[in-house]
ZAFI-312092 format. One line per 8 residues: number of its first residue (from 1); for each residue x, y, z of C-alpha. Coordinates in steps of 0.5 Angstrom, whole numbers. Layout:
<sites>
NUM) X Y Z | ...
</sites>
This chain:
<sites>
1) 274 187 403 | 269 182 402 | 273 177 406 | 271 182 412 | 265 183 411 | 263 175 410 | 267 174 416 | 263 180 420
9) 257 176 417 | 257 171 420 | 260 173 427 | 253 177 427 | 248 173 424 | 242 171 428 | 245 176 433 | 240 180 437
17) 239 187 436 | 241 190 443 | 247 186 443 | 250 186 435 | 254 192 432 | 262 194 430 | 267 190 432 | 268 195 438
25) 261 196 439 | 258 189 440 | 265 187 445 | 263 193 449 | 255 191 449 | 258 183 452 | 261 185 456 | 256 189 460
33) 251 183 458 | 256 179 463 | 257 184 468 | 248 183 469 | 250 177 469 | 255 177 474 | 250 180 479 | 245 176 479
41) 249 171 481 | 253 174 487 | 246 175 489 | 244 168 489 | 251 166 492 | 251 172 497 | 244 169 499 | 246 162 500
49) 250 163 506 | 248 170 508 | 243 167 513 | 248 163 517 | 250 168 522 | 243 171 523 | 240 164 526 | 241 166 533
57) 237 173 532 | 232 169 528 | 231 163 534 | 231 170 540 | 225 173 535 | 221 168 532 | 223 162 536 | 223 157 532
65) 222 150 534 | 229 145 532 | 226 142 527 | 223 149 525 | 229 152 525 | 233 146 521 | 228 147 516 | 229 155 516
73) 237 153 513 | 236 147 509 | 229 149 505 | 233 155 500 | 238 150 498 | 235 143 497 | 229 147 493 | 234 150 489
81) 238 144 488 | 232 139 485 | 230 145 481 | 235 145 477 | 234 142 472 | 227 143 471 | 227 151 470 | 235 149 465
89) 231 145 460 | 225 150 461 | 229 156 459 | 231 153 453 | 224 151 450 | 220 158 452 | 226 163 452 | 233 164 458
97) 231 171 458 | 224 170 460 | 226 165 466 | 231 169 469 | 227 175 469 | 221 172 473 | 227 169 478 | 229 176 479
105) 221 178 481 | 219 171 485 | 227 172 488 | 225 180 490 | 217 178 492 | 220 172 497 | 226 177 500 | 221 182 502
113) 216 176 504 | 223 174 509 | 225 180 511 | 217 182 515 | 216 174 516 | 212 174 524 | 213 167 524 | 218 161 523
121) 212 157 518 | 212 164 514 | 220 164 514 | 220 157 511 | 215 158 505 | 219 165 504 | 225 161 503 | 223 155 499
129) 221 161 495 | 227 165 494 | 229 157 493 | 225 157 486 | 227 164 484 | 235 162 485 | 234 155 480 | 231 160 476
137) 237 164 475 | 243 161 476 | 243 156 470 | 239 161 466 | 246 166 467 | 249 160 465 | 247 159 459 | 246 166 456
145) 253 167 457 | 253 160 452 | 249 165 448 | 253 172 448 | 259 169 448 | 260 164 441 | 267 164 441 | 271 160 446
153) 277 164 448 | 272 170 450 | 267 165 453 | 273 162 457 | 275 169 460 | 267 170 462 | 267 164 465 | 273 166 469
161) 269 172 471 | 263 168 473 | 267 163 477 | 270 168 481 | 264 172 482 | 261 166 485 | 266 166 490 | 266 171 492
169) 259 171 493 | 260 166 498 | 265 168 501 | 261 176 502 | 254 172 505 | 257 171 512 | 261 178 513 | 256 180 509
177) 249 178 514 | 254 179 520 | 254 186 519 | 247 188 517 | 245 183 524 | 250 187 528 | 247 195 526 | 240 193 523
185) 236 187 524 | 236 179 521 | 230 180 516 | 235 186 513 | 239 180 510 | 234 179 506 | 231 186 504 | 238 187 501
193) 236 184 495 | 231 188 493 | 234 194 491 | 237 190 486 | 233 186 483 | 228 192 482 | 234 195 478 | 235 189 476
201) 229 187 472 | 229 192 467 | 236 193 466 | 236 186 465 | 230 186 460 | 234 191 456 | 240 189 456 | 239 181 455
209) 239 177 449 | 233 173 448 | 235 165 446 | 232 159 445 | 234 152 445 | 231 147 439 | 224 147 441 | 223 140 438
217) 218 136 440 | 213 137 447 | 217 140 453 | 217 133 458 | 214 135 463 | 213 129 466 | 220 128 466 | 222 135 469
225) 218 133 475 | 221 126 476 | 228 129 476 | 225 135 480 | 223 130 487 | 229 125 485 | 234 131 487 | 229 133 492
233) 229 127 495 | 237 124 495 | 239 131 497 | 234 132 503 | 237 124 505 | 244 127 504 | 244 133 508 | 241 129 514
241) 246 124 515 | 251 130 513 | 247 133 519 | 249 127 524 | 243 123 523 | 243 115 523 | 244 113 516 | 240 107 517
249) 234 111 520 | 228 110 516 | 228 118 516 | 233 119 511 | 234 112 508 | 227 111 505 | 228 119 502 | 234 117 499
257) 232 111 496 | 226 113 493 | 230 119 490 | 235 115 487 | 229 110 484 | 226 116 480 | 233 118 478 | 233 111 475
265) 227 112 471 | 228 119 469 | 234 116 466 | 230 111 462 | 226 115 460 | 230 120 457 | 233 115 453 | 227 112 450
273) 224 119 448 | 226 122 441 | 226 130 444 | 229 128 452 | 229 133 457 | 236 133 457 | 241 130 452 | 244 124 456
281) 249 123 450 | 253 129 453 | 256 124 458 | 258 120 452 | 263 124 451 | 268 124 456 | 270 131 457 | 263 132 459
289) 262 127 463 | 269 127 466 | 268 135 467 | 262 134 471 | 265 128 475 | 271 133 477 | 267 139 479 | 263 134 484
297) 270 132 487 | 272 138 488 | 267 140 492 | 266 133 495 | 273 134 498 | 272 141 500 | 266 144 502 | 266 139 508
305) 273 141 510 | 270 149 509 | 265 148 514 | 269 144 518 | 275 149 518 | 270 153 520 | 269 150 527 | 277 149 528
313) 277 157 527 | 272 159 532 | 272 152 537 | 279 151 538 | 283 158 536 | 277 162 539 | 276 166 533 | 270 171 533
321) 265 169 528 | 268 176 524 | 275 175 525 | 273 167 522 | 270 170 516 | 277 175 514 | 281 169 516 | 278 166 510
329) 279 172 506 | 285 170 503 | 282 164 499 | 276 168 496 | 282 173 494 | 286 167 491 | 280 164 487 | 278 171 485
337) 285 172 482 | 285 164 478 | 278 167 475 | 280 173 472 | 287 170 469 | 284 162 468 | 282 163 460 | 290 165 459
345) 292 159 463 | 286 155 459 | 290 157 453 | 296 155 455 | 296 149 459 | 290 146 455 | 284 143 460 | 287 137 461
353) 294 139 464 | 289 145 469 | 284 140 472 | 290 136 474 | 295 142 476 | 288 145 480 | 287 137 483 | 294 137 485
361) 295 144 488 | 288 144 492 | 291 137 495 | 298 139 496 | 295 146 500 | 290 140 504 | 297 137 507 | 300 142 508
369) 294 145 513 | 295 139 518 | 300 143 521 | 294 147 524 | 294 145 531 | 292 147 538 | 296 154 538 | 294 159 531
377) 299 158 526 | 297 165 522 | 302 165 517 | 301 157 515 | 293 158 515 | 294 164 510 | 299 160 506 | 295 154 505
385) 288 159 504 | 291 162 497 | 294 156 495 | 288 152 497 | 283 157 494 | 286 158 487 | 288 150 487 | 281 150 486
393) 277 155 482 | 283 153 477 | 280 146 477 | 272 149 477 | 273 154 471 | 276 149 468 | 271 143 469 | 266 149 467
401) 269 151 460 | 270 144 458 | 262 142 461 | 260 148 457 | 264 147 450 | 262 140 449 | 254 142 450 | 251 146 443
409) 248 153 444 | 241 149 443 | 242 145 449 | 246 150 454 | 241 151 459 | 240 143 460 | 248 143 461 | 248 149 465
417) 243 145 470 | 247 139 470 | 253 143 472 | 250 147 478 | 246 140 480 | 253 136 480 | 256 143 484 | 250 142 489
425) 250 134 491 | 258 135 491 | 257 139 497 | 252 136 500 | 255 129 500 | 262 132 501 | 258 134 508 | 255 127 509
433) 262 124 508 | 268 128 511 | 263 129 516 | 262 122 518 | 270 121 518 | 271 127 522 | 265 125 529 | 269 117 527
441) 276 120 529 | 273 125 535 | 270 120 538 | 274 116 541 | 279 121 543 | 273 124 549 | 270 117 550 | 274 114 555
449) 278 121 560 | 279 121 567 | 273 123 572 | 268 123 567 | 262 119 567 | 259 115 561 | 253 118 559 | 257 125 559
457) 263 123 555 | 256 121 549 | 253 128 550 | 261 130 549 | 262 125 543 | 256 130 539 | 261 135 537 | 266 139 539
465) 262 145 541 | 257 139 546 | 264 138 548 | 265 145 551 | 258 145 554 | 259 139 559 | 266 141 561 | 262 148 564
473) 258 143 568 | 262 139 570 | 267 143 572 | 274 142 576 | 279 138 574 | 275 133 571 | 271 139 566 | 278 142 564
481) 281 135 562 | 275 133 558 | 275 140 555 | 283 139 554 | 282 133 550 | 276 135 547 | 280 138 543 | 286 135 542
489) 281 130 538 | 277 135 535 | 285 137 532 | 286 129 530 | 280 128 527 | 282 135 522 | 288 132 521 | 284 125 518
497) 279 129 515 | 283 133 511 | 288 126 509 | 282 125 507 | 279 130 503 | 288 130 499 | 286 123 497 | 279 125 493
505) 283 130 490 | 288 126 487 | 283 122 485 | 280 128 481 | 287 130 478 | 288 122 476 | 281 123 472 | 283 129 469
513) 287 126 465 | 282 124 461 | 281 130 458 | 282 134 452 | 290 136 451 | 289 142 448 | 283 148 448 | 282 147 440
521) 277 153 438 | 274 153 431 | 275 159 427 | 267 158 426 | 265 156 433 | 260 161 433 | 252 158 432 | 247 161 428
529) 240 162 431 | 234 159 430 | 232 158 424 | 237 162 420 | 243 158 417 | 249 159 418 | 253 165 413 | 257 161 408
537) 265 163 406 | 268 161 399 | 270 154 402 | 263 152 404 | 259 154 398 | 265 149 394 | 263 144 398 | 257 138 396
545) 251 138 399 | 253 132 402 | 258 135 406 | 255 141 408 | 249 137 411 | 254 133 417 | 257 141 418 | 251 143 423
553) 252 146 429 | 257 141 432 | 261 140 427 | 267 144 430 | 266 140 436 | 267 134 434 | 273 136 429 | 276 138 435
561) 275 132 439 | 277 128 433 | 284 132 433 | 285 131 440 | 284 123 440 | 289 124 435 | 294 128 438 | 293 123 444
</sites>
């Protein structure tokens, strides 16, 4: 009997009132805390996407100019993107909880503000809020779930859970605003929030646990802003060159320059700091750093290739915006079904051997998609769709678990900021790079067709879609050959894009070998909180003061990293 009872002890101790409790009881209340969680997330994700398809009724009502309606897209995440770290760090100083909850208020206030906007300048503010409200959210979300979830089994089941919401909610914002536009009007894309995060607020303050990092020494508060406008800055100058802006334009290049150069310096400054913001000495070890390289390959490879897909669907087999969204469903599906059974095959297979296999899957349903040409091939999409989409939430959840293990609970919060910040530059710069190698192989292809002029055959080389456009105005057999090979090369250039993209994931499944061979899980992984200490059994009352002064809160950890290297 008191074997069990000092075990209970120690599984509870420091564990916040709302969510401790029996065996049976303190499971259930996680899980709930999870599912809280998991809706703040689907909301953020659901909102970076939703707005897409309402663009064409925003344009009609509020007429934005181009650079307006630029700034109406692009201004959610490059704001979520640079504060990131800013309010993950912050969180582990003044409290998750407290930063979460004041992102539920500022997301539903800038929703409602988005939603009745009478003009583009309003909208872009509204926004750049909603932008705020998401930085504030997700790495919290994150991080809680570092905290209510101490043993890694079923921290790896949640974050299975978690990844495969995300998933879907970016999946759910396109078919979601397309429905909303199409009964309603494009501002109720964005009053949908509200009716959950006024349910939200006081669930959420009920429910979750309050949790806090180290606290040791002043919050950087200089560093915080740093970091903020070098993300800024490097995600604005990829997105311009994603969006087919000359990179050597003084636009874009002197944006990113200067992002980098305060990047630089930020990085020295937390390594001369004795209470940095972020522990730079995660990426020391390499299942960390290895974790975050993987997750921005994933998304470098793929994200690129989503949107480019995308065109390809809608362009070349001339699906409707609708038909384009169910085409793609089976990949959420795919990567809903890899969340939900991710933690099983972690145990199983081990981190390593999953990245890779994820790597390996994800690149093999890449190839097997340049059978797509002119004619719909529904059965190979679909096929390529599932393998594709559960090749990379296998990769992602597992990148994910093996980021967040190597991080303390102190430091989940900073972590959990690295990780989504890593999920954004990978997407941005995926943008940029596949996007750059798919104009390079379509240009060519429209640059030199019979009967057609040289100034029109440049307008045609912008896209597919410009291509399209001059066609209908030239008309006859000149407009009908020019419209012919403009797909022809936008299929070439797909093809090359997407040998491309295969290639950076192999590259990613070779980095993956550099992880952990197995998902070692301490029998005392759990942390106690703040200033309490941690419940002793018999065999660390007979320790020596020494030994228990090295246990701390990494010890198994770095037993477990020991145990690895030596297996390997």
């Amino acid at each position: 009997m008191s074997g069990t009872t000092t075990a209970r002890t120690r599984r509870t101790a420091g564990v916040p009132r709302q969510w401790r409790g029996t065996e049976a009881g303190g499971g259930a209340n996680r899980w709930v805390v999870l599912l809280v969680l998991c809706v703040s997330l689907l909301l953020v994700a659901v909102d970076a996407t939703v707005l897409h398809v309402a663009v064409p009724a925003v344009t009609e009502d509020l007429r934005p100019g181009a650079m307006e309606l630029l700034w109406i897209v692009d201004i959610y995440p490059l704001v979520c993107a640079s504060l990131l770290i800013l309010f993950g760090t912050l969180g582990d100083r003044v409290g998750r909880r407290r930063v979460l909850l004041l992102g539920y208020g500022l997301f539903g206030a800038a929703s409602a503000l988005a939603a009745f906007a009478p003009s583009p300048q309003i909208l872009i503010v509204a926004r750049a809020l909603l932008g705020v409200g998401g930085a504030m959210i997700m790495p919290a979300t994150l991080s809680i779930l570092r905290q209510v979830f101490p043993d890694r089994r079923e921290r790896a089941l949640a974050i299975g859970v978690w990844s495969a919401v995300a998933a879907v909610g970016a999946a759910v914002g396109p078919l979601l605003g397309g429905f909303l536009v199409e009964n309603f009007w494009w501002g109720s894309v964005f009053l949908v929030n509200l009716p959950l995060m006024i349910v939200a607020l006081p669930v959420g303050r009920w429910l979750l646990p309050e949790s806090t990092g180290d606290r040791n020494g002043p919050w950087d508060v200089l560093g915080a802003l740093m970091a903020a406008c070098g993300l800024f800055c490097v995600v604005f100058g990829v997105k311009r060159m994603g969006s087919g802006a000359d990179p050597l334009d003084a636009v874009t290049i002197a944006p990113l320059l200067f992002g980098v150069v305060l990047l630089v310096l930020f990085v020295r400054r937390q390594r001369r700091r004795t209470h940095p913001l972020v522990d730079l000495k995660l990426f020391a070890r390499p299942a960390f750093s290895i974790s975050v390289g993987c997750i921005v390959l994933a998304l470098l490879a793929l994200v690129g290739l989503e949107l480019i897909a995308a065109q390809y669907l809608q362009l070349v087999l001339g699906l409707t915006p609708l038909e384009t969204g169910l085409r793609l469903l089976p990949l959420t599906f795919a990567a809903m079904a890899a969340g939900l059974v991710g933690s099983r095959m972690l145990q199983w297979l081990g981190p390593r051997l999953m990245v890779a296999i994820g790597f390996a899957l994800t690149a093999l349903a890449v190839l097997s998609l340049t059978a797509m040409g002119q004619a719909d091939r529904p059965a190979v999409l679909v096929g390529g769709f599932i393998v594709l989409g559960f090749g990379l939430e296998t990769t992602l959840f597992s990148a994910y678990e093996s980021m967040l293990n190597e991080a303390s609970a102190g430091s989940a919060g900073g972590a959990a900021a690295i990780g989504e910040t890593s999920y954004q530059l990978g997407a941005g710069i995926g943008i940029a790079l596949l996007g750059s190698v798919m104009n390079a192989a379509y240009k060519p292809g429209v640059s030199s067709v019979p009967g057609v002029s040289v100034s029109a055959s440049s307008d045609a080389s912008q896209s597919l879609g410009a291509a399209y456009k001059v066609s209908d105005r030239l008309g006859g057999h000149a407009g009908e050959a020019l419209r012919s090979a403009a797909r022809g090369a936008f299929v070439h250039g797909l093809h090359v894009t997407l040998a491309v993209s295969a290639g950076l994931l192999l590259m990613g499944a070779l980095a993956a070998l550099r992880l952990p061979r197995t998902m070692e899980c301490a029998a005392d992984d759990e942390e106690p909180a703040q200033g309490q200490e941690p419940a002793q059994g018999p065999d660390q009352r007979a320790q020596g003061p020494d030994q228990r002064a090295q246990g701390g809160t990494d010890t198994p950890a770095r037993r477990d990293r020991a145990a690895v290297a030596a297996e390997s």
